[in-house]
VEXDREN-2710 file (C-alpha; in Angstrom, 1 decimal):
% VEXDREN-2710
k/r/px/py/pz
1/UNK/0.0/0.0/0.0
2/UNK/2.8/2.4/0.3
3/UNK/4.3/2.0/-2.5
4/UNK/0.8/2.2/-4.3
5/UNK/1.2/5.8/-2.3
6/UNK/4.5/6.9/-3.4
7/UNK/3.6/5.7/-6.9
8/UNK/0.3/7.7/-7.1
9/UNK/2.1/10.7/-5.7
10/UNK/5.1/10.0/-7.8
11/UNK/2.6/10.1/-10.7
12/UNK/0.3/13.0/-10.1
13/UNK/3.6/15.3/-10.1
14/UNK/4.8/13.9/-13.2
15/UNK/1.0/15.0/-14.2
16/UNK/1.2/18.7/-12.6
17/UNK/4.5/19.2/-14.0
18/UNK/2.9/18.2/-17.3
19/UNK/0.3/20.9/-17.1
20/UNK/2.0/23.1/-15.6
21/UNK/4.9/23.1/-18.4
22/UNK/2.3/22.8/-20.8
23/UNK/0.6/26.1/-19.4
24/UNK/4.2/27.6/-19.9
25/UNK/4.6/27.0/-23.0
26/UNK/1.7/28.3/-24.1
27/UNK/1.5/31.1/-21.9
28/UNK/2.2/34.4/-24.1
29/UNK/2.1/38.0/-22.9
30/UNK/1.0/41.2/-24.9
31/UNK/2.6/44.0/-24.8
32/UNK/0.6/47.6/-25.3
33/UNK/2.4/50.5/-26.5
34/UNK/0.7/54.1/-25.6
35/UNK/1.3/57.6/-25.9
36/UNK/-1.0/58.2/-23.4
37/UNK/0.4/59.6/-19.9
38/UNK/0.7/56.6/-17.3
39/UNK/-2.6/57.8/-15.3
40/UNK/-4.8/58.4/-18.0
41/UNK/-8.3/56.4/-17.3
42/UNK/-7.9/54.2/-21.0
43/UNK/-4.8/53.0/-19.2
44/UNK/-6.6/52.5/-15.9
45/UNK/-10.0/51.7/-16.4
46/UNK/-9.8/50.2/-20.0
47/UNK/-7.0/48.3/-20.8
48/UNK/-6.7/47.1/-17.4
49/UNK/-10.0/45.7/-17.6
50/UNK/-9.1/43.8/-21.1
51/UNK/-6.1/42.8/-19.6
52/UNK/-7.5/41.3/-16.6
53/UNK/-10.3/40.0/-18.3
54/UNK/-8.0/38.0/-20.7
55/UNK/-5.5/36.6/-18.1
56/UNK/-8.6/35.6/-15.7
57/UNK/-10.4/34.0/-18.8
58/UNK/-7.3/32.0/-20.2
59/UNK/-6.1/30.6/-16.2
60/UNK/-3.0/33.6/-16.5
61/UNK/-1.7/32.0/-19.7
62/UNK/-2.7/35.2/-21.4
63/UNK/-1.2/38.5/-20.1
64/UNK/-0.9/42.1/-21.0
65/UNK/1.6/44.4/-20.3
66/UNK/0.7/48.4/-21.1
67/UNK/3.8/50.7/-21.9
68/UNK/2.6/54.8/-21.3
69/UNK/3.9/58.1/-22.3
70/UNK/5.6/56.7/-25.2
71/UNK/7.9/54.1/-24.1
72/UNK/7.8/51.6/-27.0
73/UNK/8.2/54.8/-29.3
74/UNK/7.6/58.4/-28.4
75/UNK/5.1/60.5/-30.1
76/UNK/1.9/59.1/-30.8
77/UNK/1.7/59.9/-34.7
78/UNK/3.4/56.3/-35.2
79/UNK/1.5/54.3/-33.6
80/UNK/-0.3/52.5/-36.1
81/UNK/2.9/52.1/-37.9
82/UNK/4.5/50.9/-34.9
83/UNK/2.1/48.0/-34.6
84/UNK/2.4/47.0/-38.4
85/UNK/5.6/46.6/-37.6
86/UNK/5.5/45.0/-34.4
87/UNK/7.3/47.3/-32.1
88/UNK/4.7/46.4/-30.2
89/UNK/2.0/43.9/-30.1
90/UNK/-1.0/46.3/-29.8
91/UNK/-0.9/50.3/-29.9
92/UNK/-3.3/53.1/-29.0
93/UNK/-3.4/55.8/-31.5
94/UNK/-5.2/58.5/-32.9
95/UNK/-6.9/58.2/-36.3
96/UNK/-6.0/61.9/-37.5
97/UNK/-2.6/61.5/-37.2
98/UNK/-2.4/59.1/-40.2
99/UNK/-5.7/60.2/-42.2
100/UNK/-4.7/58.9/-45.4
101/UNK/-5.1/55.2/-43.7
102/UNK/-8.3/56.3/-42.1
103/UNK/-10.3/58.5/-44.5
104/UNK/-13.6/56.6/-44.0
105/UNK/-13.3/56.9/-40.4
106/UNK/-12.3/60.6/-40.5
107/UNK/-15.8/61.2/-41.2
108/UNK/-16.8/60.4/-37.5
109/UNK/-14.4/63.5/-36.3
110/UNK/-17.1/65.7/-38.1
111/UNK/-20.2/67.2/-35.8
112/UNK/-23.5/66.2/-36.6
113/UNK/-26.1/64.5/-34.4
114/UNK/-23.6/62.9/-31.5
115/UNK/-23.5/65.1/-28.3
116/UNK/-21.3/62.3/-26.8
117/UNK/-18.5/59.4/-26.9
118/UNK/-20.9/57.0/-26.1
119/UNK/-23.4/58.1/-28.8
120/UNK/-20.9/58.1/-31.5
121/UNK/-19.4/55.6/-31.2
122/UNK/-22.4/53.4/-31.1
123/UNK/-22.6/55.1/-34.8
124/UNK/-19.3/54.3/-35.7
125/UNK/-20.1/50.7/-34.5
126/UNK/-23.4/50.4/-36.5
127/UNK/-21.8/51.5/-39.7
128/UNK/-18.5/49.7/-39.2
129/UNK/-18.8/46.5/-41.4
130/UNK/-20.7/48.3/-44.3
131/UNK/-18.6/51.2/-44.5
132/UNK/-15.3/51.1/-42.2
133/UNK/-14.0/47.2/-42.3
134/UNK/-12.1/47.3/-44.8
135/UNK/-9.5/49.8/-43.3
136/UNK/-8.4/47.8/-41.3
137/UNK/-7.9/44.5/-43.0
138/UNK/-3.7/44.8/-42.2
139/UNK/-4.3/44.8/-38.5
140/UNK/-6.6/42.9/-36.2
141/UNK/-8.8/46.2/-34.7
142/UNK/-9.2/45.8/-31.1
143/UNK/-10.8/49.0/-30.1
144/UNK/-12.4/51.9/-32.5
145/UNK/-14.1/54.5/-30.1
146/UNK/-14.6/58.2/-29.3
147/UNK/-13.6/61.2/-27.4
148/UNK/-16.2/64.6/-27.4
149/UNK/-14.5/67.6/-28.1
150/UNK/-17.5/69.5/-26.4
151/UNK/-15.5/72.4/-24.9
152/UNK/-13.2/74.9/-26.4
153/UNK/-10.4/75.8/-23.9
154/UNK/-9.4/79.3/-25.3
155/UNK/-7.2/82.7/-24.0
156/UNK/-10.0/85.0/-25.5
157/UNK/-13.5/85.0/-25.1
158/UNK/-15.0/83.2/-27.9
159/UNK/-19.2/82.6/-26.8
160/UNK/-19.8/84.3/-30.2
161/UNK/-19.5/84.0/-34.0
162/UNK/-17.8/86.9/-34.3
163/UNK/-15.4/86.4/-31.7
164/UNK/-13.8/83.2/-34.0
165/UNK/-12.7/85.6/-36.7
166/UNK/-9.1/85.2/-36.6
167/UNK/-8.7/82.7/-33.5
168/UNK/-5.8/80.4/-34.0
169/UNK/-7.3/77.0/-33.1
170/UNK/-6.0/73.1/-33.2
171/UNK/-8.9/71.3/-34.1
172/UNK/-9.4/67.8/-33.6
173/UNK/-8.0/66.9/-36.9
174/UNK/-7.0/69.1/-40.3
175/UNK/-9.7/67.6/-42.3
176/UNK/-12.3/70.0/-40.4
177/UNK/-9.8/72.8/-42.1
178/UNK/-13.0/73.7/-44.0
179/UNK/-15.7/74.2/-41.7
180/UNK/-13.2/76.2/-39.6
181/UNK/-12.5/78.6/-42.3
182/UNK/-16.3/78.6/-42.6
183/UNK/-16.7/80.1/-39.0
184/UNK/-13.6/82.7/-39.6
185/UNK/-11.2/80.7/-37.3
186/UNK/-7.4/79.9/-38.2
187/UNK/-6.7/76.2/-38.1
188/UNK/-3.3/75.8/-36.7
189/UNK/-2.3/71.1/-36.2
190/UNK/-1.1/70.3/-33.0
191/UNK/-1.2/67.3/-31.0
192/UNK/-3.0/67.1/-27.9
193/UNK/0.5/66.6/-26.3
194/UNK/1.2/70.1/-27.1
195/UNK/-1.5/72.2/-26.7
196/UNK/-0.5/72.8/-23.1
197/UNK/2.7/74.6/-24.0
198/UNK/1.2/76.2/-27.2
199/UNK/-2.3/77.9/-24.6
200/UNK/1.0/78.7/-22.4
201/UNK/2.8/80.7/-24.7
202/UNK/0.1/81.9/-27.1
203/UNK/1.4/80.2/-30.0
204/UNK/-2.7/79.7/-30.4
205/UNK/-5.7/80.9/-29.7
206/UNK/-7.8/77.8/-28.4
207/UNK/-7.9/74.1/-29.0
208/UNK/-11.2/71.6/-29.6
209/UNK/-10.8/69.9/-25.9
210/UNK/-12.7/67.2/-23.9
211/UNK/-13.9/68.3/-20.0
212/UNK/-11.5/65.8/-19.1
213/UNK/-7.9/67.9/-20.6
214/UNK/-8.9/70.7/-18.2
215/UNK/-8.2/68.8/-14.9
216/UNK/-5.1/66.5/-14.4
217/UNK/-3.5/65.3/-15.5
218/UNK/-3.8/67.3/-18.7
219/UNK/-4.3/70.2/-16.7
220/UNK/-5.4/72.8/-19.2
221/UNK/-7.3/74.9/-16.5
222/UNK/-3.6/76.3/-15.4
223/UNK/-3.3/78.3/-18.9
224/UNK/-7.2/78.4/-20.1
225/UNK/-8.3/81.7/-19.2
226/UNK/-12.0/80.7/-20.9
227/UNK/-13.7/77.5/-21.5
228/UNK/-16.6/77.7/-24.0
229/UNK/-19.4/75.5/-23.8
230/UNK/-22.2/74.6/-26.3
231/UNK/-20.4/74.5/-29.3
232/UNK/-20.4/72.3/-32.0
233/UNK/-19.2/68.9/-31.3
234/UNK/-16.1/67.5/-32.8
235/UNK/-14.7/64.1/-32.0
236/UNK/-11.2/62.7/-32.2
237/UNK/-11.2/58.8/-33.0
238/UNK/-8.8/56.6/-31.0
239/UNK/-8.1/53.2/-32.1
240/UNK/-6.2/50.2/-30.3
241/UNK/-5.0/47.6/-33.1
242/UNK/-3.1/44.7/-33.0
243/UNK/-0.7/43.4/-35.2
244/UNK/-2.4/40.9/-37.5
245/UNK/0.5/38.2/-37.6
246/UNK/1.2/38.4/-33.9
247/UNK/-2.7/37.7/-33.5
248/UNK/-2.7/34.7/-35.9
249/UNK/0.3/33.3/-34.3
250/UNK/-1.5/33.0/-31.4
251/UNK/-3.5/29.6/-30.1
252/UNK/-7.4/29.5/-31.3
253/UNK/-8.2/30.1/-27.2
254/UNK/-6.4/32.8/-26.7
255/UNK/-7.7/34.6/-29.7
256/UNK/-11.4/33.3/-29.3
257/UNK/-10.4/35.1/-26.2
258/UNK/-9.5/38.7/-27.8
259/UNK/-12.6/37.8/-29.8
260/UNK/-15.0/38.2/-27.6
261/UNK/-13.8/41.4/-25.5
262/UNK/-12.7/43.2/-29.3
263/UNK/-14.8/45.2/-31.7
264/UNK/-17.6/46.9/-29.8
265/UNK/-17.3/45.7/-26.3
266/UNK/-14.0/47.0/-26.2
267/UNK/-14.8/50.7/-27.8
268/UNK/-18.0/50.8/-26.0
269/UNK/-15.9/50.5/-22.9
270/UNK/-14.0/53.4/-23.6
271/UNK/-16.5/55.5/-25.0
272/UNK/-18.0/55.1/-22.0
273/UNK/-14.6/56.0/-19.7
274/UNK/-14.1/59.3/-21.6
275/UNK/-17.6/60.2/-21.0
276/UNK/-17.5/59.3/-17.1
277/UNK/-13.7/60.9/-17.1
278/UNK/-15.7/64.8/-18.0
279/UNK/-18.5/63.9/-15.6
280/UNK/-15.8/63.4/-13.0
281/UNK/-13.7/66.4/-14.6
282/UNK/-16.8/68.8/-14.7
283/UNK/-17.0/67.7/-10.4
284/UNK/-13.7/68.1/-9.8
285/UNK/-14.0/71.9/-12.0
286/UNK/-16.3/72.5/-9.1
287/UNK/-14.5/71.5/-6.0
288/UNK/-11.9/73.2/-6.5
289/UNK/-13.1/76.9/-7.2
290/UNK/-9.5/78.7/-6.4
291/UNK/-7.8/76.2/-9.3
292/UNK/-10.7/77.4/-11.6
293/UNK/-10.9/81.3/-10.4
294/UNK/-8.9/82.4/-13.3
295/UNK/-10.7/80.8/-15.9
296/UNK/-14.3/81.6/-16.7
297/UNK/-16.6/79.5/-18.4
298/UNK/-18.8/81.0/-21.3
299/UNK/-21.7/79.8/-22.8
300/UNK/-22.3/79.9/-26.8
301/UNK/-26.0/80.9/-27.0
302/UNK/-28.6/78.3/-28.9
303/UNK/-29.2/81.7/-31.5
304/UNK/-25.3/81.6/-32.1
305/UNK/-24.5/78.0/-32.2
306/UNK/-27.6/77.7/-34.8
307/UNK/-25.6/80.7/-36.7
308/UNK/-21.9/78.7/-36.5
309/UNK/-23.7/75.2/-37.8
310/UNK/-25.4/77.2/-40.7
311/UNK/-21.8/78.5/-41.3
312/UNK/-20.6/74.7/-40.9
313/UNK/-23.2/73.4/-43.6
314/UNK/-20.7/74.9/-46.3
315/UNK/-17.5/73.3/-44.8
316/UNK/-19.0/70.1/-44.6
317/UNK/-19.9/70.5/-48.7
318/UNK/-16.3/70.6/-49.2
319/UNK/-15.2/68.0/-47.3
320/UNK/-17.3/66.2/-49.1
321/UNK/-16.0/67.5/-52.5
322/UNK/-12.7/67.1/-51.0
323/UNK/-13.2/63.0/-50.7
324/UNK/-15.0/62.6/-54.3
325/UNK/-11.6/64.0/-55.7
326/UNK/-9.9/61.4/-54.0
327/UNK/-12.0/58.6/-55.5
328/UNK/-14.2/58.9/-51.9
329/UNK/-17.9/59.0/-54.1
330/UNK/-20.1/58.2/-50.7
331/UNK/-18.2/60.2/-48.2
332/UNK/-21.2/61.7/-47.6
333/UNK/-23.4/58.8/-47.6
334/UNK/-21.2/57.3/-44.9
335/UNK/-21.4/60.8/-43.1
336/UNK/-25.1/60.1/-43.0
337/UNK/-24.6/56.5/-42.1
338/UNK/-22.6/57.9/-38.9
339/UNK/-25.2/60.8/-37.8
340/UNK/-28.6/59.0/-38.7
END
């Protein structure tokens, strides 16, 4: 009988060590690379969640690791590039900063009937395998979501039409050059990463913001003497995409796996952090009144943001004209598709 112990013990550790190499040997980690400051809620509230949710789904033999402000490659106009390449296995970038990849999507950075992240991107979702799949056939798209640009933090007072003529201001992408032009402004480009320094030094007038770059740990509210409210929605569109081979390479669990927390549930997610990170930006704004005395908040009127999107109806025709130059015939069809 004892030696039927030590066998039975000698054989359910050969069996362990089995599984337990096995579980090595398929164990893979992801690596994230992000331009993103290390607190920033996508990194915290987001990716944390897909990577917990992946390494608590596959018994830890899937892991992710997230690299911030820029480690894997500074800057975040190569990120898509950078996860072609494989610099890292996933990136977060910015869809304006390589538009000629992205022109179909670009649409979803114009304002039309979204007020929030959440709404649009729910748009962007609906329309996605009609009109924006094929963009992203080189990459396996983990994420496609939304930030509102739903306040203007400016040096001047700029609650009026009027007050735009001549305002150097970064919108959320170039492409809105036109309906800018439309409303008398001066487009300057500018990342968001810079826009700090540039309100600083008055190398510009204003920039398209979220509620959540006026508090940390953006912290426009130390060089925004106005923030303007009720204007016309823009949107910047984020993506997180992996690269495609590093995807296939992987076992048919672990990408079942990716499956099932990609594509909407993943951009839903973070539609739905940038929209809590202005509701808890827009609290914070209020407790702490000395941080904010400084800075006023203005209001555009209803009669004067009906007067800027008349203005906007003519920048949005030549977009449109824009796209049908390059071969784009139902830019504005998709437009529609995006703002039903």
């Amino acid at each position: 009988m004892f030696r039927n112990v030590i066998r039975n013990a000698a054989l359910a550790a050969t069996l362990l060590a089995g599984v337990a190499g096995a579980t090595g040997a398929n164990a893979e980690q992801l690596t994230v690379g992000s331009f993103l400051p290390g607190p920033h809620h996508l990194h915290t509230r987001v990716l944390s969640w897909f990577a917990e949710e992946l390494e608590k789904q596959s018994g830890g033999s899937l892991t992710v690791q997230v690299f911030p402000g820029g480690q894997l490659g500074s800057g975040p106009v190569q990120q898509y590039k950078r996860a072609l390449e494989g610099v890292a296995d996933m990136t977060l970038g910015v869809s304006a900063y390589t538009p000629t990849v992205f022109p179909k999507t670009m649409l979803a950075i114009l304002p039309g009937s979204s007020k929030t992240a959440v709404e649009s991107t729910a748009r962007v979702w609906d329309a996605h395998d009609e009109y924006l799949a094929d963009e992203y056939k080189d990459v396996k798209l983990i994420g496609l979501f939304t930030v509102a640009g739903n306040v203007i933090s400016s040096t001047r007072d700029m609650s009026t039409l009027d007050a735009w003529e001549g305002a150097k201001l970064v919108p959320y992408a170039s492409m809105t050059q036109p309906i800018l032009e439309a409303l008398d402004a001066v487009p300057v480009q500018m990342p968001i990463t810079d826009v700090y320094t540039g309100l600083s030094t008055g190398t510009i007038d204003a920039a398209y913001t979220a509620y959540s770059n006026i508090t940390p740990p953006w912290n426009f509210w130390d060089v925004s003497p106005y923030f303007v409210e009720n204007v016309p929605v823009h949107f910047a569109v984020l993506f997180v995409v992996m690269n495609k081979e590093r995807y296939e390479g992987l076992s048919s669990e672990h990408k079942a796996l990716i499956d099932t927390l990609a594509g909407r549930p993943f951009s839903m997610r973070a539609a739905e952090s940038f929209d809590e990170a202005d509701t808890r930006a827009r609290a914070e704004m209020a407790a702490n009144p000395g941080k904010m005395s400084e800075s006023k908040m203005v209001q555009v009127s209803d009669g004067e943001l009906a007067r800027m999107n008349e203005r906007s109806e003519a920048g949005l025709k030549a977009i449109f004209a824009q796209y049908q130059d390059n071969g784009i015939d139902d830019a504005e069809e998709i437009y529609k598709a995006l703002n039903p």
